[in-house]
C-alpha positions as CSV (number, residue, x, y, z in Angstrom):
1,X,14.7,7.2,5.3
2,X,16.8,9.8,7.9
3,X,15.2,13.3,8.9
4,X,15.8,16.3,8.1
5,X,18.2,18.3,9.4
6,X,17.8,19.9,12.7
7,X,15.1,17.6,14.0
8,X,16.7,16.2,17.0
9,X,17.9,17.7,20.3
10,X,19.8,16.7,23.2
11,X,16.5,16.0,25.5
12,X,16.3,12.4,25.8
13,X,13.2,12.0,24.4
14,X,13.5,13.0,20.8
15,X,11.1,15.5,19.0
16,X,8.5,14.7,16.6
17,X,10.1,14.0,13.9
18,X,7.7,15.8,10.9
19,X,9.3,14.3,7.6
20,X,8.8,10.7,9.3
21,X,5.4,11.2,9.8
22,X,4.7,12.6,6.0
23,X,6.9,9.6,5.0
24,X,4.7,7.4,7.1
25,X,1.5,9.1,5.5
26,X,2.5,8.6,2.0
27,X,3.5,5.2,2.2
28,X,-0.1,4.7,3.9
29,X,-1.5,6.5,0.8
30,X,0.3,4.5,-1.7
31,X,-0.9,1.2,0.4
32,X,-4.4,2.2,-0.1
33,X,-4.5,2.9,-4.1
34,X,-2.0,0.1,-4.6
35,X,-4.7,-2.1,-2.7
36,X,-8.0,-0.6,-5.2
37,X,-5.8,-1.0,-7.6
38,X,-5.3,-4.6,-7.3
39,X,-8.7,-5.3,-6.4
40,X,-10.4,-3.7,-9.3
41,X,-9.0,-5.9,-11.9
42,X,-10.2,-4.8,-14.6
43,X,-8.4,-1.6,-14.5
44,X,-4.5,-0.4,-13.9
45,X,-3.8,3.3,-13.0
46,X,-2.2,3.7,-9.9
47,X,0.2,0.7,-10.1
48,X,2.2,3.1,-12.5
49,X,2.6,6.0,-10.6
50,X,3.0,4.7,-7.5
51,X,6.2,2.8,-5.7
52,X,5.4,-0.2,-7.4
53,X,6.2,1.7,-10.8
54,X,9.5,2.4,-9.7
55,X,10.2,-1.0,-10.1
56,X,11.1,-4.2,-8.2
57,X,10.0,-3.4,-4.8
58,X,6.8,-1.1,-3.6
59,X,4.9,0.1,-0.7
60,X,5.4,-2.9,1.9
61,X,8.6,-2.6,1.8
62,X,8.7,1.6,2.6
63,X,6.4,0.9,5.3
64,X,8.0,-2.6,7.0
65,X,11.4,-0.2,7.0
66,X,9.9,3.2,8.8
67,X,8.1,1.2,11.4
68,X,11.1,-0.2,12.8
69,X,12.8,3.3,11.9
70,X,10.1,4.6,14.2
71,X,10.9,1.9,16.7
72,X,14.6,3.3,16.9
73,X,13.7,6.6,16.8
74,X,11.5,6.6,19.7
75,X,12.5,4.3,21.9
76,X,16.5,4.2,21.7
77,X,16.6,7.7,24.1
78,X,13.5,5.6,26.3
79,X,14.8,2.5,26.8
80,X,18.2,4.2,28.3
81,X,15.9,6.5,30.8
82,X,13.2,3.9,31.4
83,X,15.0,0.5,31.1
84,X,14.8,-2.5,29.6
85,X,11.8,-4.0,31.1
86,X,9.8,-0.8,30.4
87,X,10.6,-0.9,27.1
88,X,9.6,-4.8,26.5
89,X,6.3,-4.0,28.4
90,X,5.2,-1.6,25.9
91,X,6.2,-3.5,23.3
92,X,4.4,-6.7,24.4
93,X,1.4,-4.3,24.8
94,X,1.8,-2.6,21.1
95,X,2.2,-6.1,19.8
96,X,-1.3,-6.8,21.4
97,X,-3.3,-4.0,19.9
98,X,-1.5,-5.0,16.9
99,X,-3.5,-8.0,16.8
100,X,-6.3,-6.8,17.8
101,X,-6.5,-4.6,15.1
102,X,-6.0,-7.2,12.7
103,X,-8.7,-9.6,14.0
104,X,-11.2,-6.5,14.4
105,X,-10.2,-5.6,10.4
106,X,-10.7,-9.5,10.0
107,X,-14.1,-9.9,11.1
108,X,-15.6,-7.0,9.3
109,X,-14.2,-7.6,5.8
110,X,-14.7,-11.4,6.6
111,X,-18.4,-10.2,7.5
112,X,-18.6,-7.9,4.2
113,X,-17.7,-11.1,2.1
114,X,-20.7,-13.2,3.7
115,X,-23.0,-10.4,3.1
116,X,-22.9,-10.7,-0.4
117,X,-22.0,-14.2,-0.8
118,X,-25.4,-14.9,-2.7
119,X,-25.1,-11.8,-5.4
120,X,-22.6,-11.4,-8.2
121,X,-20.9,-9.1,-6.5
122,X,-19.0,-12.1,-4.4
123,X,-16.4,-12.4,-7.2
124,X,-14.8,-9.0,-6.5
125,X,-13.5,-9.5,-3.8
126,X,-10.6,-11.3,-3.0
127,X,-12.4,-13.3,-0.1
128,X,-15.0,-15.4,-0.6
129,X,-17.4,-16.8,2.4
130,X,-20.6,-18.7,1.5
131,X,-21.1,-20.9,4.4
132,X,-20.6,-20.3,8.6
133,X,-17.7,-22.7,8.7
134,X,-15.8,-20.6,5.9
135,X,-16.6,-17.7,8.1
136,X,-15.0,-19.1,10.9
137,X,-11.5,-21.1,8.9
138,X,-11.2,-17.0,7.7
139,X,-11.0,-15.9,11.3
140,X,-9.2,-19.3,12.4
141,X,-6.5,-19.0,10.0
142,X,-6.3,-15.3,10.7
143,X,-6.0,-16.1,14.3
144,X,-3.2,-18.1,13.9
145,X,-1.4,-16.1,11.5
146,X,-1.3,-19.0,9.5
147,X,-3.2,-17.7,6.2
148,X,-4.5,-14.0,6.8
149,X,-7.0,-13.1,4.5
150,X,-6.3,-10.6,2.0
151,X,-5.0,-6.8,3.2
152,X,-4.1,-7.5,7.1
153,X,-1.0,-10.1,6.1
154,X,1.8,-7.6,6.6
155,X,0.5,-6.9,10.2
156,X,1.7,-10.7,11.2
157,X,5.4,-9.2,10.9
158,X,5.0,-6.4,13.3
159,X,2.9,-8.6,15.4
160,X,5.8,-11.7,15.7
161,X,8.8,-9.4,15.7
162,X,7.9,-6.6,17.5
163,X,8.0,-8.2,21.4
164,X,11.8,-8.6,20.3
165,X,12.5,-5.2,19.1
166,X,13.8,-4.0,23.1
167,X,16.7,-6.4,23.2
168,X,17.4,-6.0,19.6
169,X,17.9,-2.2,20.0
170,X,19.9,-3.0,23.4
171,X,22.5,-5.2,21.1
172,X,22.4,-2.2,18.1
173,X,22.9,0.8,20.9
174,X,26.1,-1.2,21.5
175,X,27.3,-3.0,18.4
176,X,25.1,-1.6,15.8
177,X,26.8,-4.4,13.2
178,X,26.6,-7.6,15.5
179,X,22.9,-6.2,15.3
180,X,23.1,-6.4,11.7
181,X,25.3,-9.7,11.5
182,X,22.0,-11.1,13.8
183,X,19.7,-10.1,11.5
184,X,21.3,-11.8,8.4
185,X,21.8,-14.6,9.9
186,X,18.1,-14.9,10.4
187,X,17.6,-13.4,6.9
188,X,19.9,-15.6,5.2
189,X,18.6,-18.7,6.9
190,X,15.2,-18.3,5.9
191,X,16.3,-17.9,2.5
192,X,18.1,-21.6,2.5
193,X,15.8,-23.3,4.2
194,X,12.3,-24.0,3.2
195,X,11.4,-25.5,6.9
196,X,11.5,-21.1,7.6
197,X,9.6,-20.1,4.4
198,X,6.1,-19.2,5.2
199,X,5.4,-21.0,1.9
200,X,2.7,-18.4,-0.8
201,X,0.8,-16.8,1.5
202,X,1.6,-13.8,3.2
203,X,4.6,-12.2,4.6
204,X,6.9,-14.6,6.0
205,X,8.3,-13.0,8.9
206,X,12.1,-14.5,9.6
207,X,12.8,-13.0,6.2
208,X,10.9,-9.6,6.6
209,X,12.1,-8.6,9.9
210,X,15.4,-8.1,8.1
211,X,14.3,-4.5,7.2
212,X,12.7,-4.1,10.4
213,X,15.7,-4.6,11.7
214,X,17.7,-1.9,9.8
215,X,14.9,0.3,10.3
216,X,15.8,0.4,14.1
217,X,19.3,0.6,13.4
218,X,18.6,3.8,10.9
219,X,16.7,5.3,13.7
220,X,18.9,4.5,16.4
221,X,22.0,5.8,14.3
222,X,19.4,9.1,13.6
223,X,19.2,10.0,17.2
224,X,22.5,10.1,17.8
225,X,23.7,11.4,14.7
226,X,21.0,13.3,13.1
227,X,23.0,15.1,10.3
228,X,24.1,12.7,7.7
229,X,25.8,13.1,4.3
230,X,25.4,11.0,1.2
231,X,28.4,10.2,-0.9
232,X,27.2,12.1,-4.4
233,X,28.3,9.1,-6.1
234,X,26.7,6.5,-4.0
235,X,23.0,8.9,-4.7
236,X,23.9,8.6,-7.9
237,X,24.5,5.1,-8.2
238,X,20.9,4.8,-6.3
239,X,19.4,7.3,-8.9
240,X,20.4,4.8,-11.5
241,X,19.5,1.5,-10.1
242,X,15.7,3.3,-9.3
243,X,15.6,4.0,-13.1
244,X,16.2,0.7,-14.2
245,X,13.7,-0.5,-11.7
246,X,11.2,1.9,-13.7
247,X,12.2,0.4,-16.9
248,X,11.7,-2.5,-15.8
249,X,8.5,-2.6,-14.3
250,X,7.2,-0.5,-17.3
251,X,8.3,-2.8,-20.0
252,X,10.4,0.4,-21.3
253,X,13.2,-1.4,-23.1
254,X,16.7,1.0,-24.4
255,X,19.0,-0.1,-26.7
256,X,21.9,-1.1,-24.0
257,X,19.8,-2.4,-21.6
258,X,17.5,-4.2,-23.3
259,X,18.7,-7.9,-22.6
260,X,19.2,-7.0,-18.8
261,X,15.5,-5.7,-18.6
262,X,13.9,-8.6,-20.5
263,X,16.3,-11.1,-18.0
264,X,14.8,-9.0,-15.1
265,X,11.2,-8.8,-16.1
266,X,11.2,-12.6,-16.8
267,X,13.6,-13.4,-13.4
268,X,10.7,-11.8,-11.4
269,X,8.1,-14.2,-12.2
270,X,9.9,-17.0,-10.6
271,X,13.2,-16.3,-9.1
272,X,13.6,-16.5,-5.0
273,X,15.8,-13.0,-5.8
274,X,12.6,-10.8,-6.5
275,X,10.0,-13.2,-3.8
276,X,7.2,-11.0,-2.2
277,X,6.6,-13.4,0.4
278,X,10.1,-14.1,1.5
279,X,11.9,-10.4,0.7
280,X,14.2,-11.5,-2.0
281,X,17.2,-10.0,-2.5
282,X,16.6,-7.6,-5.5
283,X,14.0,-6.3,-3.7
284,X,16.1,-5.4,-1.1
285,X,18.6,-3.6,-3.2
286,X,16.2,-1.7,-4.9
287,X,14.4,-0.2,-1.9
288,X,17.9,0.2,-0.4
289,X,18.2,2.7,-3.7
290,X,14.6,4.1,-3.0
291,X,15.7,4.8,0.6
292,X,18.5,6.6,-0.1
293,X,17.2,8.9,-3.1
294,X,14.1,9.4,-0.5
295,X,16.8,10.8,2.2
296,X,18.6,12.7,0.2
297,X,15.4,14.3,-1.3
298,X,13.9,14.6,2.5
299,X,17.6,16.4,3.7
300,X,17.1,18.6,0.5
301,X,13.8,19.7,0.8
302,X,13.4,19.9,4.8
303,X,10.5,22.3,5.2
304,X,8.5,20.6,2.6
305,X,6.9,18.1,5.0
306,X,6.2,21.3,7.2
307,X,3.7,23.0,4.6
308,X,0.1,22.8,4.4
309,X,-0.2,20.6,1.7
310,X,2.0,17.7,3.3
311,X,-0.5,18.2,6.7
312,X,-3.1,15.3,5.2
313,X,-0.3,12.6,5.1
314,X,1.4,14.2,8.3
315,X,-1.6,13.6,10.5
316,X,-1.9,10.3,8.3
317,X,1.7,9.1,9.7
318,X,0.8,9.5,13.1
319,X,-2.0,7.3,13.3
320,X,-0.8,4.6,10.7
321,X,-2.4,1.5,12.4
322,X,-6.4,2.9,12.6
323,X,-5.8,4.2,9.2
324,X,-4.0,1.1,7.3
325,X,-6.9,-1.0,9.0
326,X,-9.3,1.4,7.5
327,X,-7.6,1.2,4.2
328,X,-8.0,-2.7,4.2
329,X,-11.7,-2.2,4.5
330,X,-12.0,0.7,2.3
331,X,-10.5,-1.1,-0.1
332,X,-13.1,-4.1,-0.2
333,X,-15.9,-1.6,-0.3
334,X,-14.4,-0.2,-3.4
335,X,-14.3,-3.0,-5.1
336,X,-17.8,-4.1,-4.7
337,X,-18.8,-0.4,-5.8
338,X,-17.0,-0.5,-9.0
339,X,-19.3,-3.1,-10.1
340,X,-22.0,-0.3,-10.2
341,X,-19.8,2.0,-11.9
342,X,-18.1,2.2,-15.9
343,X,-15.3,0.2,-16.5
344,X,-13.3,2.9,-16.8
345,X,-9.7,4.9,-15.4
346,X,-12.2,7.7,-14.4
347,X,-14.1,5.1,-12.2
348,X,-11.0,3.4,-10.8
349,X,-9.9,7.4,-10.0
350,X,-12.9,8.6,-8.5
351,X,-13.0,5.3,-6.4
352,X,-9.4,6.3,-4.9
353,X,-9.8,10.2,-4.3
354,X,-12.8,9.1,-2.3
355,X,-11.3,6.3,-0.3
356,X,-8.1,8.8,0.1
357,X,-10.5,11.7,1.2
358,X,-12.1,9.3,4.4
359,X,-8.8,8.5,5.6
360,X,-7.8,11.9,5.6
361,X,-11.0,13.1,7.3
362,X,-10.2,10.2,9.3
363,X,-7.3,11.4,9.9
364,X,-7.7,14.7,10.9
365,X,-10.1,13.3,13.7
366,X,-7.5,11.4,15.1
367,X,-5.2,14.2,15.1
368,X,-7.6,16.2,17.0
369,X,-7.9,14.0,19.3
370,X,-4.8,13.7,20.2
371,X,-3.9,17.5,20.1
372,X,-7.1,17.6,22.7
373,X,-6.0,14.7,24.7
374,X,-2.0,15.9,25.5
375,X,-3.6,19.6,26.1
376,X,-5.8,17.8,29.0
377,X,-2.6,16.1,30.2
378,X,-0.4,19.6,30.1
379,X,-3.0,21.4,32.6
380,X,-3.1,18.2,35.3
């Protein structure tokens, strides 16, 4: 997902770059709902109207991809002005905080769990602890990245590939498709051999790091060439396979595409193509199609990310690991509220708009913060 035009200047370090940041936020807000959504069984609302109702892939996906965008973005003008080693150090170091974010998230939803283990309201919540030696196989298995419990999974793939993101970027600013080629390979093996899968739990990160991987290279490629043009035909040809996605996931079935949807929806229960856990290929096409309807729409609409309603998921962008880690627990602590409230759409909304409303005060506090903190630096 490029940036809009105009965003990049010849300093080596690049600017902000707004529309990734709003793209960022979104993504973060679709994680959250997606996440009630899931966790509150009983009802469906969000699922719909979110990127999981545009079909075969969804929010992981968007926000696997702009992290490594991110990666290229930033640090393809640093690593030529600080080196190498520089680079790798402060990747080693993100990599870290990564992971301690993930255990920290760990132990309080793991504690949430154990706090109600004795009432009813144990059973919503996909993690169950009843004993001290569940507590600690939770936080064991966490540890090793081996079985993380619900909602922190996806950071195991930032948190292996990540420390190998520097020399990656080092063989892409060179030869961008040996880069690629790499990352296939890699891909492509842990698609043939189950030895690589990281079986149902999880994200398995051989497979994953794939759109990492293109991420950087997007970035990279943005940097240096910040104004890009779609082939009409080729958005197009996106804008069609994102409908049938829709169709698809809706159960919508037309008249000429009726066998193909019903072969889809049934496909996706059980074939490798549309895997979750190891990035199947159809999922990969069809966010390829989301990306590039996304950037066209982004290079269409530049300023949009600029007005005061995109601010929330701006500020949102540019803090996405506090706030996705706040999301995970936010998401628990719906889940056991909705067992005091209705069964009902209403309940499932009012649930969301106020888990959505503390990450964006949550947000704006971080934001602040920030704003404060590089206006210190600026007078020293």
């Amino acid at each position: 997902m490029g940036p809009g035009p105009a965003t990049a200047n010849s300093s080596p370090e690049p600017s902000r770059l707004v529309s990734l940041d709003f793209l960022r936020g979104l993504v973060l807000t679709f994680v959250l709902v997606d996440h009630i959504d899931d966790l509150i069984a009983d009802q469906e609302f969000f699922n719909r109207w979110t990127l999981k109702g545009l079909g075969l892939s969804d929010a992981a996906e968007a926000f696997v991809f702009l992290a490594g965008f991110t990666f290229g973005w930033v640090f393809s003008p640093r690593i030529e002005r600080l080196g190498l080693l520089a680079c790798q150090r402060r990747a080693m170091t993100r990599s870290f905080v990564i992971y301690g974010a993930m255990m920290a998230t760990t132990l309080l939803v793991a504690a949430l769990a154990w706090s109600i283990s004795r009432t009813s309201l144990v059973f919503r919540l996909p993690l169950t602890i009843t004993t001290p030696a569940m507590f600690s196989e939770a936080i064991r298995e966490t540890a090793m990245l081996r079985e993380p419990v619900w909602g922190v999974a996806i950071l195991v793939i930032y948190i292996v590939v990540l420390p190998l993101l520097p020399l990656f970027l080092q063989l892409a600013r060179r030869t961008p498709a040996a880069a690629i080629g790499l990352s296939l390979v890699i891909y492509t093996s842990s698609q043939l051999s189950p030895a690589l899968s990281a079986g149902d739990a999880g994200f398995n990160p051989l497979a994953w790091q794939l759109l990492v991987a293109l991420g950087v290279v997007a970035g990279h490629v943005a940097v240096t060439r910040p104004r890009m043009r779609w082939n009409r035909t080729f958005v197009i040809g996106a804008g069609v396979v994102v409908i049938v996605g829709m169709l698809v996931a809706r159960g919508v079935s037309l008249p000429a595409l009726g066998e193909f949807t019903a072969w889809v929806g049934q496909q996706q229960r059980s074939s490798p193509l549309f895997s979750k856990t190891n990035l199947g290929l159809a999922r990969i096409i069809h966010f390829a199609a989301v990306a590039i309807v996304t950037t066209w729409a982004v290079q269409r609409w530049p300023s949009f990310p600029e007005t005061r309603w995109a601010r929330p998921f701006v500020w949102s962008g540019r803090h996405s690991l506090p706030l996705f880690c706040l999301g995970v627990i936010l998401a628990y602590v719906c889940a056991i509220a909705s067992a005091f409230l209705p069964s009902h759409p209403v309940s499932l909304f009012v649930l969301a708009a106020d888990a959505f409303l503390v990450q964006v005060v949550a947000a704006w506090f971080l934001e602040r913060r920030r704003v404060r903190r590089h206006a210190l630096a600026g007078t020293h």
